[in-house]
C-alpha beads as a LAMMPS data file, in Angstrom:
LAMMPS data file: protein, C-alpha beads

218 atoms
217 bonds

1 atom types
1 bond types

-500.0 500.0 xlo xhi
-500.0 500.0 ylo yhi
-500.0 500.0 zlo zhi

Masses

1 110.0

Atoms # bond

1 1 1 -14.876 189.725 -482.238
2 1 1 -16.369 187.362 -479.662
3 1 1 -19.668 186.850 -478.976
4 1 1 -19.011 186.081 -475.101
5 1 1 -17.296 187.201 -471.878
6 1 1 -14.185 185.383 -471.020
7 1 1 -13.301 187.060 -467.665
8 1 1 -14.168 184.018 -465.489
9 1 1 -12.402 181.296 -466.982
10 1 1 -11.955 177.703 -465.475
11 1 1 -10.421 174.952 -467.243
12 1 1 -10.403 171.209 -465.384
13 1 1 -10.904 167.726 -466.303
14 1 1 -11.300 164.740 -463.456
15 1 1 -7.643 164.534 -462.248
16 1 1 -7.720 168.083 -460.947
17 1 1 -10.935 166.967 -458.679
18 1 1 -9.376 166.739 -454.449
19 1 1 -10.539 163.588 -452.600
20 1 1 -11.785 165.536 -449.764
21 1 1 -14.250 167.848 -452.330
22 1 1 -15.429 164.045 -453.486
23 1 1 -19.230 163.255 -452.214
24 1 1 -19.826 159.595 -450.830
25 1 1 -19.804 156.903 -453.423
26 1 1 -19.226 160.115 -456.311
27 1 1 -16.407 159.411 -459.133
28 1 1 -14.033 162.509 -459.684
29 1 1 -16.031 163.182 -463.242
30 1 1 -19.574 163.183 -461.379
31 1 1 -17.632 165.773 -459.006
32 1 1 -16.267 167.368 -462.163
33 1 1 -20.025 168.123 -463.471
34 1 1 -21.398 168.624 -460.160
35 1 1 -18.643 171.426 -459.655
36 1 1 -19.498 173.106 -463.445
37 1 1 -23.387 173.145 -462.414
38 1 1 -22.756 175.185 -458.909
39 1 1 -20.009 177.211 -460.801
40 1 1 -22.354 178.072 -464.122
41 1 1 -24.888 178.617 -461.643
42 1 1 -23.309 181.464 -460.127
43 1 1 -21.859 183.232 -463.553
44 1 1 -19.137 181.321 -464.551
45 1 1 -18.170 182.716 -468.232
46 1 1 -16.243 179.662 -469.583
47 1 1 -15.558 176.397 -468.927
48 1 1 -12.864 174.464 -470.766
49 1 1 -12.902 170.667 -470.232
50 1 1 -9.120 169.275 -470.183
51 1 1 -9.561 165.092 -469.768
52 1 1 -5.928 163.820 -469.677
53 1 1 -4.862 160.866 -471.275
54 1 1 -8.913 159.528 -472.195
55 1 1 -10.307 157.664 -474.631
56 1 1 -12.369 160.071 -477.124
57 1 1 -15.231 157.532 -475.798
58 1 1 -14.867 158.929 -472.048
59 1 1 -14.417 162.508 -473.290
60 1 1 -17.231 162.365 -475.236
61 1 1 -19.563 160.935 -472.211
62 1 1 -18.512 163.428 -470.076
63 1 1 -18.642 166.622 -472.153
64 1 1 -22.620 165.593 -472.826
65 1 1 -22.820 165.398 -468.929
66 1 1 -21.417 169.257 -468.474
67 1 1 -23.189 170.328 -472.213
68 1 1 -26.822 169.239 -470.030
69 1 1 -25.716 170.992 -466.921
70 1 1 -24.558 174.345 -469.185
71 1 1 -28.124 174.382 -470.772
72 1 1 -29.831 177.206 -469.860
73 1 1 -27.200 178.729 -468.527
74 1 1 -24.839 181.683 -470.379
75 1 1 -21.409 179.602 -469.472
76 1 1 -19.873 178.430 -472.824
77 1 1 -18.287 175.152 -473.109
78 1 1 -14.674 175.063 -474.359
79 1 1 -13.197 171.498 -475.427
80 1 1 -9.476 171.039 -474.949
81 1 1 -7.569 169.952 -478.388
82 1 1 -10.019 167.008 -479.104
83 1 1 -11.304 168.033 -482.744
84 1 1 -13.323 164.435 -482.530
85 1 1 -15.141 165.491 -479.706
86 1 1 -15.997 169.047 -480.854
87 1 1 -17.122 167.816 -483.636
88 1 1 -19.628 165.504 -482.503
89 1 1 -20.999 167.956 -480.230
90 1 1 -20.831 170.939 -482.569
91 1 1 -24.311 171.791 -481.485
92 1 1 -23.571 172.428 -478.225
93 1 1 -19.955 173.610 -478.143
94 1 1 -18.576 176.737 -478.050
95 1 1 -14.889 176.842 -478.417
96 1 1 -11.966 174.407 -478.992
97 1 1 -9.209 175.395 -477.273
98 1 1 -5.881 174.227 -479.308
99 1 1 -1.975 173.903 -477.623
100 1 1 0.962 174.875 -479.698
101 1 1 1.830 171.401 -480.212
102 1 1 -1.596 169.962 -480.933
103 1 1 -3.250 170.038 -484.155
104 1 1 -2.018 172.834 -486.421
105 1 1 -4.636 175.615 -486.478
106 1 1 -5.977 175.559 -490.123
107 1 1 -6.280 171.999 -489.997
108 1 1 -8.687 172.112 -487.301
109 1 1 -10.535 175.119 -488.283
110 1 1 -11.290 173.086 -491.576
111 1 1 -12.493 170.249 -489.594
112 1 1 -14.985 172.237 -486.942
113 1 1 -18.527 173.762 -487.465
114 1 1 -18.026 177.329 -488.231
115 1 1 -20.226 178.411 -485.154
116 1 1 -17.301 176.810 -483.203
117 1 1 -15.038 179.805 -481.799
118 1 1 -11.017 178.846 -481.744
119 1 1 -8.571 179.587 -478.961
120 1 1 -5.044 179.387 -479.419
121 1 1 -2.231 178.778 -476.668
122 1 1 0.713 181.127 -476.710
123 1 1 3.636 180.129 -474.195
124 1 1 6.041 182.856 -475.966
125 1 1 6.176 186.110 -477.479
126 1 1 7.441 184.750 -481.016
127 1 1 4.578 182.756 -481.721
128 1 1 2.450 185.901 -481.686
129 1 1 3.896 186.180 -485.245
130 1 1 1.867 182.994 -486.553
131 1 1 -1.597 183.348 -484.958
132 1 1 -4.373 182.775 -487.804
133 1 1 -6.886 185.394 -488.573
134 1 1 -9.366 183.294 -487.502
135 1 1 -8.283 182.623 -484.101
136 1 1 -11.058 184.445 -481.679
137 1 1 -9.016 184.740 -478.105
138 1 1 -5.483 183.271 -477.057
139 1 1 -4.558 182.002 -474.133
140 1 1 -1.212 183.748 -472.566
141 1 1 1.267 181.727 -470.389
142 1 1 2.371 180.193 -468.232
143 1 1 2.228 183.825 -466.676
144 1 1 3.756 182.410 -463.040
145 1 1 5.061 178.883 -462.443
146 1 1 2.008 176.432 -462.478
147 1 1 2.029 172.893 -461.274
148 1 1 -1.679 172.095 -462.748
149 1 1 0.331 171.452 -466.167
150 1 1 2.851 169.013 -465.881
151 1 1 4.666 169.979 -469.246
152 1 1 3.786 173.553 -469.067
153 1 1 6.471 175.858 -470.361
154 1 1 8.353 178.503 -468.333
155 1 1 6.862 181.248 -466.678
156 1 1 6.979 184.157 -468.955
157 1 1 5.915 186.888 -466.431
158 1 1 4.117 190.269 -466.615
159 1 1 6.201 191.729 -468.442
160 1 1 6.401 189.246 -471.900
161 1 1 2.377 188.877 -471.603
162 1 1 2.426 192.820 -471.550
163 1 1 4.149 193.087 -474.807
164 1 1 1.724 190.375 -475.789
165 1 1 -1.183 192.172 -474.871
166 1 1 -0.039 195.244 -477.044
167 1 1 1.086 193.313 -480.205
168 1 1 -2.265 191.743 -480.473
169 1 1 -5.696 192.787 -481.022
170 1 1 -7.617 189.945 -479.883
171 1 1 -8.443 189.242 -476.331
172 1 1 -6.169 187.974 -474.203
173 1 1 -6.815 185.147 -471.394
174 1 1 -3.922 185.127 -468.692
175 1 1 -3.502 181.217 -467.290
176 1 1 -0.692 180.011 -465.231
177 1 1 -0.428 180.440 -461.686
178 1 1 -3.104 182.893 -461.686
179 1 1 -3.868 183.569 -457.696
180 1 1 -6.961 186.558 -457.482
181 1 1 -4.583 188.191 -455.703
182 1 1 -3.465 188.779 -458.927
183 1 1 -6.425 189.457 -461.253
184 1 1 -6.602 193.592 -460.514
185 1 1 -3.125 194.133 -461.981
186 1 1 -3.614 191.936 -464.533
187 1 1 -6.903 193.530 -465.551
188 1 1 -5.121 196.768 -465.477
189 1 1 -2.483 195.644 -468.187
190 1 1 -5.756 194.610 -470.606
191 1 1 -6.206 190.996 -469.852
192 1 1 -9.542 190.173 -470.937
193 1 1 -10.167 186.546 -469.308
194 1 1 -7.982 184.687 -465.888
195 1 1 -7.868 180.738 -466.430
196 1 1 -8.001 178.845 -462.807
197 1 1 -7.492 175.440 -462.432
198 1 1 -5.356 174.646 -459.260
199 1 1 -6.810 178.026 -457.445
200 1 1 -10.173 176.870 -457.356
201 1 1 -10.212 173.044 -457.241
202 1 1 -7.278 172.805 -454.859
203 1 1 -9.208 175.489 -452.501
204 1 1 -10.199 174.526 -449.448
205 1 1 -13.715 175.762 -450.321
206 1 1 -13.689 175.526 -454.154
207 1 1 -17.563 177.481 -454.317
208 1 1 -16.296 180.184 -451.821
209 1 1 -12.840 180.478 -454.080
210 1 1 -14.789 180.661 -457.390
211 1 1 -17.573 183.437 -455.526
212 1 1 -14.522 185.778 -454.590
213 1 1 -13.037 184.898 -458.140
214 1 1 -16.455 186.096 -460.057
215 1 1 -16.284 189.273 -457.771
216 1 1 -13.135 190.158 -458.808
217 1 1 -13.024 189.355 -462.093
218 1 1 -16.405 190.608 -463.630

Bonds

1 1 1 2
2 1 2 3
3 1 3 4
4 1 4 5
5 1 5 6
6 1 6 7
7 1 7 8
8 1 8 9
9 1 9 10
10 1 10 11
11 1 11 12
12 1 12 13
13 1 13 14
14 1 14 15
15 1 15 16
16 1 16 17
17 1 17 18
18 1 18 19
19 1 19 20
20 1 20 21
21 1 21 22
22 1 22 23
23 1 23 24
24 1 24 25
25 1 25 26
26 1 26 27
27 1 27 28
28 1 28 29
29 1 29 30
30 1 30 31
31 1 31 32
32 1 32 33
33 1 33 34
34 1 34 35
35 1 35 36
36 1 36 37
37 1 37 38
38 1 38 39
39 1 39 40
40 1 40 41
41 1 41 42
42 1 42 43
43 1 43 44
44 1 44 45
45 1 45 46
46 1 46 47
47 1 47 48
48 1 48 49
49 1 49 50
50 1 50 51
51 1 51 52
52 1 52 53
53 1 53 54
54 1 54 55
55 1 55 56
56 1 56 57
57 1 57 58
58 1 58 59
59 1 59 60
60 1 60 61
61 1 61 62
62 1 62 63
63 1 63 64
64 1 64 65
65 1 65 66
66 1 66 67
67 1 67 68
68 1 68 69
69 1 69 70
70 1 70 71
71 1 71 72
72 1 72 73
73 1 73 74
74 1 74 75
75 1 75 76
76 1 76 77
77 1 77 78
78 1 78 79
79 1 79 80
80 1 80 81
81 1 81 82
82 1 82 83
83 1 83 84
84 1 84 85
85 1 85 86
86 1 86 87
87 1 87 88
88 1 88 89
89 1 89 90
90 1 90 91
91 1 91 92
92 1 92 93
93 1 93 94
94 1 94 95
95 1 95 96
96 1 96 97
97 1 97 98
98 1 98 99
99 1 99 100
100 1 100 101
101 1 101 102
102 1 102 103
103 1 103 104
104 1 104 105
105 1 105 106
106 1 106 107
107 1 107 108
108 1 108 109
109 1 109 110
110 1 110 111
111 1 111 112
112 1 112 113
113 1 113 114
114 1 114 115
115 1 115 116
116 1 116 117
117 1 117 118
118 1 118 119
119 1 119 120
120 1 120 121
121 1 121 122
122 1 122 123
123 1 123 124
124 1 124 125
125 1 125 126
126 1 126 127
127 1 127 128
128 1 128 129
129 1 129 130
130 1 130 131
131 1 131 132
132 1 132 133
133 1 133 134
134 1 134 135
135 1 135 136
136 1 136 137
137 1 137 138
138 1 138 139
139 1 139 140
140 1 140 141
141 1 141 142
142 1 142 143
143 1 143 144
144 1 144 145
145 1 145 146
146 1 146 147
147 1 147 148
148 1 148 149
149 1 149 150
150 1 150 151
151 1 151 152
152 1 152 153
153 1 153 154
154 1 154 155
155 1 155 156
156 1 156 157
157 1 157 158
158 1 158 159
159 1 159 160
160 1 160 161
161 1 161 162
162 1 162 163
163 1 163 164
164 1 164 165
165 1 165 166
166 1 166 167
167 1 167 168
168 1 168 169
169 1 169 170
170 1 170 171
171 1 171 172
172 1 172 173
173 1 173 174
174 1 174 175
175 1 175 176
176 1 176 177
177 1 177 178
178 1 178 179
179 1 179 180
180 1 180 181
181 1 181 182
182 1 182 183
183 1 183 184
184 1 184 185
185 1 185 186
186 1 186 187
187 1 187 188
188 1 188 189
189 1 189 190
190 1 190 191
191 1 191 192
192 1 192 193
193 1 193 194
194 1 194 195
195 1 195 196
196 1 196 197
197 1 197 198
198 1 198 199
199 1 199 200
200 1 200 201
201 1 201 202
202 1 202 203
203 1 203 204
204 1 204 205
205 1 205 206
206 1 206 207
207 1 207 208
208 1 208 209
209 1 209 210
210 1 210 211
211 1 211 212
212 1 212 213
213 1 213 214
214 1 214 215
215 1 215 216
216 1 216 217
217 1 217 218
């Protein structure tokens, strides 16, 4: 069903950029791109650009900034709920990644290229029972409590994205407090992709952190 690996997965917009990972005189989106480059560079799978509260105007600049860095490079680029933005750069993106309370599914779908893949956010086991046929991967969680997501839902747990995992047969892409301490068990259960936002920008060493991440996740 998809085309592409999702097993390193890292989703981040400018607000999840540290101050001390910030270069002299660089803004926390030139960080943003700079980090995507080193991070495609060394395998990452997929990168999903999240750009709280923007204008479509500033999401649109800076998703051609990481859509030249990704060139030549087998990372896909995954938009975040803006159908405007996707659109206009239908050449060069990969996925659109839609919440459960963002645009409704069909809707969108209607409204992207068809080359476009669609992910779909599940934060409970019910709304398993209203994923579209034409949804390619969905994103499970929060799996553990998460502070990267201000309005994120309540952890689920192993357990709930278990059941998940064997109701479904589409890949699965764990997110939410996902520590690579983590990733072998998860991995075990059938996870097919890990989502880090807060484990690799808030790192100490975010290109160490994603190097270990790519290592245990391939």
């Amino acid at each position: 069903m998809n085309s592409f690996k999702l097993n390193t997965y890292v989703i981040g917009g400018p607000e999840n950029i540290q101050e001390r990972h910030l270069l002299p005189y660089e803004t926390k989106s030139a960080a943003l791109v700079r980090f995507v480059s080193l991070f495609s560079s060394l395998g990452l799978d997929v990168f999903q650009l999240r750009f709280k509260n923007s204008s479509d105007t500033d999401f649109l600049k800076l998703a051609n900034e990481i859509v030249q860095v990704l060139k030549n490079t087998s990372c896909k680029l995954c938009i975040n709920d803006n159908v405007k933005v996707a659109n206009k750069l239908s050449n060069d993106v990969d996925i659109l990644h839609i919440g459960q309370n963002d645009m409704n599914p069909e809707l969108a779908k209607n409204q992207i290229s068809s080359k476009v893949k669609i992910g779909l956010s599940i934060t409970d086991l019910d709304q398993i029972q209203n994923i579209p046929n034409f949804i390619n991967y969905i994103g499970v969680g929060p799996i553990f409590p998460t502070e990267s997501k201000t309005d994120a839902s309540k952890a689920m747990g192993e357990l709930i994205l278990e059941e998940i995992i064997k109701k479904v047969d589409i890949p699965v892409v764990a997110i939410g407090g996902i520590k690579l301490k983590n990733i072998n068990k998860l991995k075990s259960m059938g996870v097919s992709g890990f989502a880090m936002i807060s484990e690799i920008f808030s790192s100490i060493d975010p290109e160490q952190k994603f190097k270990e991440f790519k290592k245990i996740a391939k």
